[in-house]
N, C-alpha and C positions, 0 to 999 in steps of 0.2 A: 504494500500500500504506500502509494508515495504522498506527499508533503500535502499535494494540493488535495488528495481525496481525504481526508482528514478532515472533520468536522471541529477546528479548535475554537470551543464556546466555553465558556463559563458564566453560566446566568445569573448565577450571585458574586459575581467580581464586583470588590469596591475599587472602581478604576483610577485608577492614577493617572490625572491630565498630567501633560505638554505643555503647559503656560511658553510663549515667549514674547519677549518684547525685546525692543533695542536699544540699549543706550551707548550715548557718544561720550570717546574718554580723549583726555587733550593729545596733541600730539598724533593719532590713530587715524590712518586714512580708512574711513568706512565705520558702520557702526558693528556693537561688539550686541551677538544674536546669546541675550541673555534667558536662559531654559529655566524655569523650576518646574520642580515635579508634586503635586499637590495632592493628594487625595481628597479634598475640601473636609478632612476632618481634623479635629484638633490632634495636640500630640499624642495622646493615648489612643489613636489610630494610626500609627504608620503607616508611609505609602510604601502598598508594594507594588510588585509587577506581575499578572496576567495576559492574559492573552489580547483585550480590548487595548491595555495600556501600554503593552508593546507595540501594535498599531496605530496610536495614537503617537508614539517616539516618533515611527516612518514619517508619517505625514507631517509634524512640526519638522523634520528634516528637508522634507519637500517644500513647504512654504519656507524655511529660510532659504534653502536653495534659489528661487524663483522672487528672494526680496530683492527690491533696488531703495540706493544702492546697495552691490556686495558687500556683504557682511566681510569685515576685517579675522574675527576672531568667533568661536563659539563658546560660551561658560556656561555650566549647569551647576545649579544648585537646589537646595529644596526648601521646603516649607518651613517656620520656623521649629527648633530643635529636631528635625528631622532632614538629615538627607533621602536615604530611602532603606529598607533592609532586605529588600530578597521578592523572591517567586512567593507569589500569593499559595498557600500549601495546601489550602483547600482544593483547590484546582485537581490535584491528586486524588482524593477521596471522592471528590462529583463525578470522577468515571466509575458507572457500575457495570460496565462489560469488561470483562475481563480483558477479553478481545481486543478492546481500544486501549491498554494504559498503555502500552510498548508504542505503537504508531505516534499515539495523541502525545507523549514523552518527546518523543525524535521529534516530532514537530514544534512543539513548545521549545525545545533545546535548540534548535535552528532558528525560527523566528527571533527568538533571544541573542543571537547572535548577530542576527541583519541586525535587529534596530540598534544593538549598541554598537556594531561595527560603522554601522552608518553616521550616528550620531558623533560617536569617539573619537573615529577618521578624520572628522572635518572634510571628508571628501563632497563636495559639491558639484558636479557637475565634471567639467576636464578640469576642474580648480581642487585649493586644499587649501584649510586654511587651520592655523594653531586652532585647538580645544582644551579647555580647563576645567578641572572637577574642582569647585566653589565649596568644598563639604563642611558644611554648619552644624552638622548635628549629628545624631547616632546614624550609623552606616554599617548596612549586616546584610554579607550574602552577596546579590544579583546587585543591591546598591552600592558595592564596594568596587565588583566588577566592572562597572558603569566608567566610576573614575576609575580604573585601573585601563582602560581602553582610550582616555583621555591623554594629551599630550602631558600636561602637567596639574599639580595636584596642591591644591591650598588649605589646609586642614586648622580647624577649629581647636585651641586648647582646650575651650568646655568640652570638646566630644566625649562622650558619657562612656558609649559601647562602639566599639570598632570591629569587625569579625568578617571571617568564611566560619560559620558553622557549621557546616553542610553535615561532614563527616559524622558528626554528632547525631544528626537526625537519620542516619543512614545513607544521605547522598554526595555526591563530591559536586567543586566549583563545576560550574560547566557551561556558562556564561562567559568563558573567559580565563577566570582566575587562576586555575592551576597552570594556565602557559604565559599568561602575563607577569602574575607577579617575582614568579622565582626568577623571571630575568629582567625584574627590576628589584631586586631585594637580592638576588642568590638563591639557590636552595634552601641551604641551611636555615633562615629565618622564614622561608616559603612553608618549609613544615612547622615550624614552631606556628605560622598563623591558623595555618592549613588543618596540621594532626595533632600539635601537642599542646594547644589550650584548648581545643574542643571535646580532647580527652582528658583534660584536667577539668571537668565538671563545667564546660564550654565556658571557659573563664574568655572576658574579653579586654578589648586595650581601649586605655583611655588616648585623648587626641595626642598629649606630649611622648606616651609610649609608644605609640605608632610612628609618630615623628622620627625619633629615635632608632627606628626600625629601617626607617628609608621609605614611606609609605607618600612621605608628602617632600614638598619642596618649598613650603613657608608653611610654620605656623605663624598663626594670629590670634591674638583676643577676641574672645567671642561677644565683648561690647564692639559695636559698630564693624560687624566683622565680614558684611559684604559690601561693604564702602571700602575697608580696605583691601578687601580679597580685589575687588576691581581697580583698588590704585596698584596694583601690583601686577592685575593684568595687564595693565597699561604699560606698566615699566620693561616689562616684558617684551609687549610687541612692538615698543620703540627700539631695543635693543642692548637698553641698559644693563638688563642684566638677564644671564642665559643659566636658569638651574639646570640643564641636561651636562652642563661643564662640572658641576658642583656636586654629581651621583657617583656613588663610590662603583667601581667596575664589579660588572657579575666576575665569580673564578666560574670556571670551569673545567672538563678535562676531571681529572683523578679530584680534584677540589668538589665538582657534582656530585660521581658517584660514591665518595666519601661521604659526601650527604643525602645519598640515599640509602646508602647502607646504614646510618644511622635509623634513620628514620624509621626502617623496616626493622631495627632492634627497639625501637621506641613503640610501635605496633604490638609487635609480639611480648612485650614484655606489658601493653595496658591492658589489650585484649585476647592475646594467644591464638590468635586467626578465628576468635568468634562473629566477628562481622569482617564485610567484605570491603563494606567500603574507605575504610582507612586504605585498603594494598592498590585498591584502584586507582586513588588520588595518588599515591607514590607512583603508581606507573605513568600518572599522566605529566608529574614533574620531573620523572625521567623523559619524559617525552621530549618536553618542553625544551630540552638544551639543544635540541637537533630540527627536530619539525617544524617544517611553515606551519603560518598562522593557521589557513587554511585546515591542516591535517589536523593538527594540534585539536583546532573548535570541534572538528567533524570525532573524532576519539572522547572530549567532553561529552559528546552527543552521544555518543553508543554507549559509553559509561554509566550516562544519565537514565539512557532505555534500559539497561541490562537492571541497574538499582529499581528501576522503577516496579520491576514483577518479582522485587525479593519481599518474604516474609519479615527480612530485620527493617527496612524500611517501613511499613506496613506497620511494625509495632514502634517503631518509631513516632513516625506521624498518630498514632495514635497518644503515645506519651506525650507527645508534642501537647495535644490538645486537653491532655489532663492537666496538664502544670499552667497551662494558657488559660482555662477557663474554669472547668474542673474548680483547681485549686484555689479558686479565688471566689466564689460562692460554696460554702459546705452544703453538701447535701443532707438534707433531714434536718436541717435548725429551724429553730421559733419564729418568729416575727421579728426582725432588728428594732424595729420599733419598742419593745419589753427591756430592750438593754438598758440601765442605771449608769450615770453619768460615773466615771472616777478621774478623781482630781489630788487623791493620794493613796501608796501603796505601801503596803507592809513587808517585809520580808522575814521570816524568820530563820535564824541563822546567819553565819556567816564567815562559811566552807567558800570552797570553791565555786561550787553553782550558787549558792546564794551569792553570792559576790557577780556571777556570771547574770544572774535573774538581775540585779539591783541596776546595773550597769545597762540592760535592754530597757526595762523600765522608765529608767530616768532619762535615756538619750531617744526613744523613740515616743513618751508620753508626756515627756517634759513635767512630769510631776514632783511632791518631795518625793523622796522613797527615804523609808528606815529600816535599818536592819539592826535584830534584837542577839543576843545572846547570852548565855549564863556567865561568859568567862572574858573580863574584859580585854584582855591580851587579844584573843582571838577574834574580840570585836573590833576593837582597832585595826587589827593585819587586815580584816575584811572590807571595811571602811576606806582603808587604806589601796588595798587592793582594786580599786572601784575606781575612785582618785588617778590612778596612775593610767588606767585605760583612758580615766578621758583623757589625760595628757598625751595618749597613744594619738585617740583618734584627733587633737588640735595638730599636734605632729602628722599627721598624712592627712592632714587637711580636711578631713571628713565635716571636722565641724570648726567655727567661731572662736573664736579667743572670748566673744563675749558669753557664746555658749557654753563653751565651758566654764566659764566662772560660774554660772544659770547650775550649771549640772553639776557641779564641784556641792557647792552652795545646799542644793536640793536632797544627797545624799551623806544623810547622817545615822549615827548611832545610838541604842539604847538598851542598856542592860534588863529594862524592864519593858510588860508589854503593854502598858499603861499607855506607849507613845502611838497605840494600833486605834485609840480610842475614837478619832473623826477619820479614819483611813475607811476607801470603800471598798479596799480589796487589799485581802493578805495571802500572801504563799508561804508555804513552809517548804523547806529544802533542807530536813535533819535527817536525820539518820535512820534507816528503813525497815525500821520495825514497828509493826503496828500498835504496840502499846503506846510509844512514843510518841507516834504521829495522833494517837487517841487522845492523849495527855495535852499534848500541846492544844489541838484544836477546842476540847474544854477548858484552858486558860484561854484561848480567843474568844468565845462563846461569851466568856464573865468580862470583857473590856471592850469589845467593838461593841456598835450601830447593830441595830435589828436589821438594815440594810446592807450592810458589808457582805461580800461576796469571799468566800472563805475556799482556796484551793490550795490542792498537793499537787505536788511534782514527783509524785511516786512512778519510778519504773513497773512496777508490776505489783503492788498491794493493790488490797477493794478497798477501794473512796468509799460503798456503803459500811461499810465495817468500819471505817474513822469515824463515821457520823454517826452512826447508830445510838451511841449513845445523850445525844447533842440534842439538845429543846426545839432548833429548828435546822435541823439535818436539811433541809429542803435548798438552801443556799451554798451549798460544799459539793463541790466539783474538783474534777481533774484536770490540770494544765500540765501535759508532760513537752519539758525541753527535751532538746534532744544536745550532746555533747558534741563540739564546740558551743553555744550558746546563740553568741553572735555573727555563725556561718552557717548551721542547718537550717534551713527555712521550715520546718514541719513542726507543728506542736499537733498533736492528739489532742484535742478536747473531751474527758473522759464524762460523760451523763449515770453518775449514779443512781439506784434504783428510786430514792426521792427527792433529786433534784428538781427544782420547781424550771420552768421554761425563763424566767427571769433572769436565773441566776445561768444558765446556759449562753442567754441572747449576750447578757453583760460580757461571758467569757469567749464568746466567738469573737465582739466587736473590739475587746483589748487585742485578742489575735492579730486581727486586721492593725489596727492601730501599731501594734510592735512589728506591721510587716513581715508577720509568720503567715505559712499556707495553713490551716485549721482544717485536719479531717476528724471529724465528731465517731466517737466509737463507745458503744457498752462499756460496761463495767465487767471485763471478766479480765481475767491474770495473764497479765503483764501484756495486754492492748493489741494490738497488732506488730508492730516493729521486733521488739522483742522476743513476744510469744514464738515468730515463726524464724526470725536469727537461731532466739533457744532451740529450737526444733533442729534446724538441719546441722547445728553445730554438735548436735548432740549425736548427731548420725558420723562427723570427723571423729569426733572425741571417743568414739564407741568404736572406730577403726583404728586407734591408737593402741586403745588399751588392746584389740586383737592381734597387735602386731604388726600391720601394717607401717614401714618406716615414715617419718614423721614427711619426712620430703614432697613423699608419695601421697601421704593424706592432704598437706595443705596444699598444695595443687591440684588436687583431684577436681576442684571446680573449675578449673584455668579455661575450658572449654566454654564457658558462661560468659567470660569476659567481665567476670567481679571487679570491684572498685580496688578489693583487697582480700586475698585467700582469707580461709577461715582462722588458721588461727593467728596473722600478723589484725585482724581483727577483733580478737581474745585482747590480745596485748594493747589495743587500743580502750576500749569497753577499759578493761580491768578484771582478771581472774576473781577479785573479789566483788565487784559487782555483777559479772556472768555469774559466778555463784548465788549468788543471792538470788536470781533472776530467776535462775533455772532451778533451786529449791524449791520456787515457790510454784514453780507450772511443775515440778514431779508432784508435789502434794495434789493439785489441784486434779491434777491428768497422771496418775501415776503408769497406766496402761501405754500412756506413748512418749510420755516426758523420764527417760532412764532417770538414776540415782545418781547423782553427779559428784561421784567416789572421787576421779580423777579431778577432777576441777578442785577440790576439796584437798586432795594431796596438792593440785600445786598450791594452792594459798596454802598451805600450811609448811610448807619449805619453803615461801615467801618467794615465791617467782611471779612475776609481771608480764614473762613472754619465756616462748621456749627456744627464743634466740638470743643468742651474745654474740658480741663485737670480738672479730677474733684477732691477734696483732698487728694486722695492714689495716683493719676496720672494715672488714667483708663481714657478712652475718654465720654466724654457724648456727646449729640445734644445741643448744645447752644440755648437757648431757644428764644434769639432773633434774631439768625440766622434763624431760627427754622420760626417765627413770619412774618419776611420778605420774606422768599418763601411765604407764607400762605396769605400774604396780599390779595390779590385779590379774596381771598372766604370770607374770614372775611370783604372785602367791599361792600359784595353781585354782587361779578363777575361774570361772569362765563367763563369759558374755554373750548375748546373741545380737547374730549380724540381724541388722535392721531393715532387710531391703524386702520387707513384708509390712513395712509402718509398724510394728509394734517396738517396743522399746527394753520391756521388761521381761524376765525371765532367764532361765538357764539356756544353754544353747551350748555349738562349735567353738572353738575357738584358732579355728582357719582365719587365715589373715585375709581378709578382703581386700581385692586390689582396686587401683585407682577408678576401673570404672566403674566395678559395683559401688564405692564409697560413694560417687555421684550419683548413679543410680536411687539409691537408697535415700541420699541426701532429697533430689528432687521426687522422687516416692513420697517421703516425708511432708515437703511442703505440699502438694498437691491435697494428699488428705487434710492437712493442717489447714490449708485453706477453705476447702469443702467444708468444713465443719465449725471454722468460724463463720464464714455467709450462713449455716442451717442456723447458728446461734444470734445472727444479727447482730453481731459484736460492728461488723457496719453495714451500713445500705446494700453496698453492690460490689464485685469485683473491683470496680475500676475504683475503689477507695481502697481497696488493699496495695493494687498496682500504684496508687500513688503516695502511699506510706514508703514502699519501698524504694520509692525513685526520690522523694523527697528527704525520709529519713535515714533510709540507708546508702543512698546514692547509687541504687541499682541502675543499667543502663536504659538508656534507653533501648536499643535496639532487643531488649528483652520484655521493651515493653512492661516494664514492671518485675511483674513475674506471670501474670498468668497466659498473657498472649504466647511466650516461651511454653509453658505447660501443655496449651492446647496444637499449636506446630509440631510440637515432638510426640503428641499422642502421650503424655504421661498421664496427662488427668483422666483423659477416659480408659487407660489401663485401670488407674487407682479406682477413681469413682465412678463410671459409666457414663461421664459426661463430659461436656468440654463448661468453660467457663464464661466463655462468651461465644457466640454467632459467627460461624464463618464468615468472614468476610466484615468483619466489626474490629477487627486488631488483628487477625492474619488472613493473609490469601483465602480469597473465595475457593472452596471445593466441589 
C-alpha cells in the first residue's frame, strides 16, 4: 500500500496552526517569514503535531514561498512557554485495524519529514534561504526535531523540559533526530539525549543544559526573549556573526563506533534486550555517520512502522496515558468539593521521612508545618535536617531567597503535641508498630480540632486498627510516601473501613497540592506497591535459600527490563523495613506470603545489601550476606519452589534456575494481582499498573505490569483470564 492510498485522518486532532507573519529587521534585504506554531490552547495544552498540522506546515511553506517580496530568512517559534513536543500519540491508538497501523505509521513518518524538511531547508523554490529554530519554551520529540532541521538554533534559559523521548515510550526519533543531531552534537551526547535520560526515568534538560550540550547556538533570557532571538537573527544575516564557525566538530571514524559500542552497553545493562527500541535508535545513529539524509529519514520511517505493531509500544502508549490522565484524576474519590481547607500541618516525629514529609509540606503548601518528638536532640537534627534542604533547593535555584526565609520560618519544632492544636492535618511517621501508631493517634485525638484530618504513613499496617479505638475514627486515613520523598510522585491514599468521604476528598486535594499522583486503595496489608514487591521478592528470596547462586537469582528478572534487580532493590527499601513488610502480609496471607526466615537472618547479622565494594570498588556478593539467605539449606531445611503460587510448606530442595525463579516470580504477581482486583483493594487494573510505574518505576514498555502478564499468556495460565481486553494495552488478537 503506498503513501497516497493511505487514508491519514485523525478526527480528534487538536491541530497545530502555521501562524506566519513578516517582520522587517534593520540592515536585512527582505522580510524575515516569522512561523509560530499555536495550538490556540493555553500552556497546559501543548502543541503537537498530527497529520492536519503537518499539512498545515506545507502550505504556510507554500505561501511564504509565493510572498513578495522574498523573504530574506525563515524563524519558527511557538506559543508562549511552548515550543512544540512531538507527534500527537493518540493518533496511534485511533487506528483500530490492525491492518492500517504499519501503512498509516510509514505514512505519518514521511509526511513528517516533507513538512519539516521543507520548512527546515529554507528551500523555496530554485532559492534557499537561512532558517532559525526561535525555541521559547518546552521542546519534546517531533518539536525538537523541527529545530534540529533548522539552520541555526536560539534556545531559551527558562526552557523547563528539553527531550527525544521517544525510546521511553517504545519509539525512536524518526522525524529526523537520530541522523540530525549526533552530527551536530557527536554520538556520544546523541545517546545521552536519545537512550540514556529517557532510560533514566525520561529525565529531561533544562534550556542552559542543553546549551551546554551543543543543542543551540545563543542562549537568551527568557524576558523579552523573541525580540532578542530576532536581534540576533539579524546579526546573523548581516554577517556579523557566523555560529556554524563556533560548533565544536563531530569525531568520527573509531570516535562513532566507540560511541556506539557504549551505548549498546548502556542498553543492555538498563534493559537486557527487553524492548527493542533502544537497539533500533543505536542503529539509526550508526546510521547517521554515513547515510544521506534521504536514506537516513526513509530507515527512521521503517523503524517507526516496524515499532509501530510491537506489543512494548502498545503498553507503552498505554502507560503513557495512565500517568497523563489517569494519574491526575483518582479514580473512585468523593466530590472535591467535601475537601477542608489546611492552612497548617503536623508532623509527628522527626526521623528521616518525617523530616522528608515536613520538607514536601512546607515547600509545596507553603504552610507552618511542626514536627513533635519525645527526644529533643532528635528534634533538632530533624528540624535541622529540613532547614538544610531548603538551603539545597535556594542552591539549585528551585526556589527564592525570599522563599526560603517563608519556608525556613514556617518549619519549626515541639517537644509537645499541644502545638497540633489549630493544625488541620497531622501525619505521623514513627515507628511501625501498631501499638505505637495507636498511642500516638489517641494523644492526637485529646489536642487537635474535631476537624483535623489525622493520617499515617504506614507501609503496610491497617489504618482501621489505628483508629479503632478513636471517638471519631471517621477522619484517619492513609497517606503513604513512597522513598525518596521528594522524587516519587505516587502516594496511595489509603480509605479505611470508616473513613468519612471528607476526610478522603481533604486527602486527595493535599495530594494534588504536594504535586503527588494519588491512586486511592482499600485498606488491606501493605496496599499495592509493597504487597506485590513483597510477593515476587519473596519468590528470589525462596530461590536463594534453594540454592540457587545469588548472581543467578538477582538477575533472573533482567528479561523484564526492571529499574533494579530484586535484590540491589532489598538494599535500597532496607532489609529491615522489607522485613517488617513482608511479616506483616505472611501473617495476613500466610498461604502465599512464605516466612521471611532469610530476611530475618540478614537483619540480624546487620547486612543492608548482599553486596560489598571489593578493593578497585567493583561490587561483589558479601559472603555472609550470601551465608544468611542460604541458612536454611545449610541447616538441612527444606523449602518449596514456588512456581505453583503457593509459598508455604515443605517441598525439594532442587535449586531453581534462573528461568523458573522468573517464572515463578511472574506466577506470583499474576495471582497477587487477581486477587487484589477480587478484593477491590482498587478500582481496576490500570490503578495497579500505575502504582507500579509511579511507585516502583516499573517501565513503561511493561506497561505497568499487567499488559506484560497478559502478552506473555501468564495471567491466563494462573487465573483463566487476561487483565484487560485485547487490544486495550496489547496487540489486538
Amino acid at each position: 500500500m503506498s503513501d497516497d492510498e493511505v487514508t491519514l485522518e485523525f478526527p480528534d486532532e487538536v491541530v497545530t496552526a502555521t501562524h506566519v507573519r513578516y517582520v522587517t529587521l534593520p540592515g536585512v534585504a527582505g522580510p524575515v517569514a516569522l512561523v509560530t506554531l499555536d495550538n490556540g490552547l493555553d500552556h497546559t495544552r501543548p502543541s503537537t503535531f498530527g497529520p492536519a498540522g503537518l499539512r498545515g506546515i506545507l502550505t504556510a511553506v507554500d505561501e511564504i514561498e509565493a510572498h513578495q517580496p522574498p523573504v530574506a530568512a525563515i524563524a519558527v517559534t511557538g506559543k508562549p512557554f511552548i515550543f512544540a513536543v512531538g507527534a500527537d500519540l493518540a493518533f496511534r491508538s485511533s487506528i483500530t485495524d490492525p491492518a492500517a497501523v504499519r501503512p498509516a505509521l510509514e505514512a505519518l513518518g514521511r509526511l513528517g519529514h516533507e513538512a519539516f524538511v521543507r520548512l527546515g531547508s529554507g528551500r523555496l523554490g530554485e532559492r534557499r534561504v537561512p532558517t532559525f529554530a526561535l525555541v521559547n519554551g518546552a521542546v519534546l520529540g517531533g518539536g525538537l526535531e523541527l529545530a534540529l532541521h533548522c539552520d541555526y538554533r536560539a534556545l531559551s534559559s527558562g526552557i523547563p523540559m528539553l527531550a527525544l523521548p521517544e525510546v521511553f515510550l517504545g519509539l525512536v526519533p524518526a522525524w529526523g533526530g537520530s541522523q540530525l543531531l549526533p552530527n551536530l552534537v557527536g554520538p556520544q551526547r546523541a545517546i545521552k539525549i536519545i537512550l540514556d535520560n529517557p532510560l533514566s526515568q525520561n529525565r529531561m534538560l533544562k534550556g542552559p543544559q542543553a546549551f551546554e550540550l551543543g543543542l543551540g547556538d545563543v542562549l537568551l533570557e527568557p524576558a523579552d526573549f523573541l525580540e532578542e532571538a530576532l536581534t540576533w537573527v539579524g546579526r546573523v544575516l548581516r554577517g556579523e556573526i557566523d555560529p556554524v564557525a563556533a560548533r565544536t566538530p563531530v569525531e568520527r571514524s573509531a570516535a562513532w563506533a566507540a560511541a556506539i559500542s557504549a551505548g549498546h552497553e548502556l542498553a543492555d545493562g538498563r534493559l537486557h534486550g527487553a524492548a527493542p527500541a533502544p537497539y533500533r535508535a543505536l542503529d539509526l545513529i550508526a546510521l547517521a555517520e554515513t547515510a544521506t539524509r534521504a536514506d537516513g529519514f526513509e530507515a527512521e520511517t521503517q523503524a517507526l512502522a516496524d515499532l509501530s505493531v510491537s506489543g512494548e509500544l502498545v503498553a507503552g502508549l498505554y502507560a503513557f496515558d495512565l500517568v497523563q490522565k489517569r494519574a491526575r484524576r483518582p479514580v473512585g474519590g468523593p466530590d472535591p468539593a467535601l475537601a477542608r481547607p489546611v492552612t497548617k500541618v503536623g508532623v509527628v516525629g522527626a526521623g528521616l521521612m518525617a523530616s522528608q514529609l515536613a520538607l514536601v509540606f512546607a515547600h509545596r503548601l507553603e504552610v507552618p508545618v511542626v514536627l513533635t518528638d519525645l527526644d529533643a536532640t532528635r528534634l533538632d537534627a530533624g528540624v535541622a535536617a529540613v532547614h538544610r534542604e531548603i538551603d539545597n533547593l535556594l542552591l539549585r535555584r528551585r526556589i527564592t531567597a525570599d522563599q526560603a526565609g517563608r519556608y525556613k520560618a514556617n518549619v519549626t519544632g515541639s517537644l509537645t503535641k499541644d502545638a497540633f492544636a489549630d493544625a488541620d492535618l497531622v501525619i505521623e511517621a514513627v515507628f511501625e508498630d501498631l501499638s505505637i501508631k495507636q498511642k500516638v493517634f489517641a494523644e492526637l485525638e485529646a489536642v487537635v480540632s474535631p476537624q483535623a484530618v489525622l493520617l499515617t504513613n504506614t507501609s503496610a499496617l491497617s489504618v482501621s486498627e489505628m483508629a479503632t479505638h478513636l471517638a471519631h475514627p471517621e477522619r484517619v486515613a492513609g497517606l503513604h510516601f513512597f522513598n525518596p520523598v521528594a522524587v516519587l510522585p505516587l502516594v496511595e491514599v489509603v480509605r479505611a473501613e470508616r473513613t468519612d468521604d471528607a476526610t478522603v476528598a481533604t486527602t486527595l486535594a493535599v495530594a494534588k497540592a504536594l504535586k503527588k499522583n494519588a491512586v486511592l486503595v482499600a485498606d488491606q496489608p501493605a496496599f499495592v506497591v509493597n504487597r506485590l514487591l513483597t510477593r515476587f521478592l519473596g519468590e528470589v528470596l525462596a530461590a536463594a535459600e534453594q540454592g540457587t547462586p545469588l548472581d543467578e537469582v538477582d538477575h533472573a528478572l533482567d528479561p523484564l527490563g526492571l529499574p533494579m534487580s530484586p535484590l540491589t532493590l532489598l538494599a535500597l527499601v532496607g532489609p529491615p523495613v522489607a522485613l517488617h513488610v513482608a511479616e506483616t502480609l505472611h501473617t495476613a496471607f500466610p498461604d502465599r506470603f512464605r516466612e521471611p526466615s532469610s530476611l530475618a537472618r540478614l537483619v540480624e547479622a546487620g547486612k543492608g545489601s548482599i553486596y560489598t565494594a571489593g578493593p578497585d570498588g567493583t561490587q561483589t556478593i558479601d559472603p555472609e550476606a550470601a551465608a544468611a539467605l542460604r541458612a536454611a539449606v545449610a541447616a538441612g531445611r527444606t523449602s518449596t519452589s514456588t512456581a505453583n503460587g503457593n509459598g508455604s510448606g515443605g517441598g525439594s530442595t532442587v535449586a531453581p534456575s534462573a528461568a523458573e525463579v522468573r517464572e515463578a516470580a511472574l506466577r506470583a504477581l499474576a495471582e497477587e494481582i487477581h486477587l487484589m482486583l477480587a478484593e477491590k483493594v482498587v478500582a481496576e487494573a490500570p490503578d495497579i499498573d500505575l502504582c507500579m510505574i509511579l511507585g516502583a518505576g516499573w517501565p513503561f514498555h511493561l506497561g505497568g505490569i499487567t499488559p506484560y502478564l497478559d502478552r506473555t499468556g501468564v495471567s491466563e495460565a494462573v487465573t483463566g483470564e487476561r487483565f484487560t481486553p485485547p487490544g486495550v494495552a496489547t496487540l489486538p488478537v
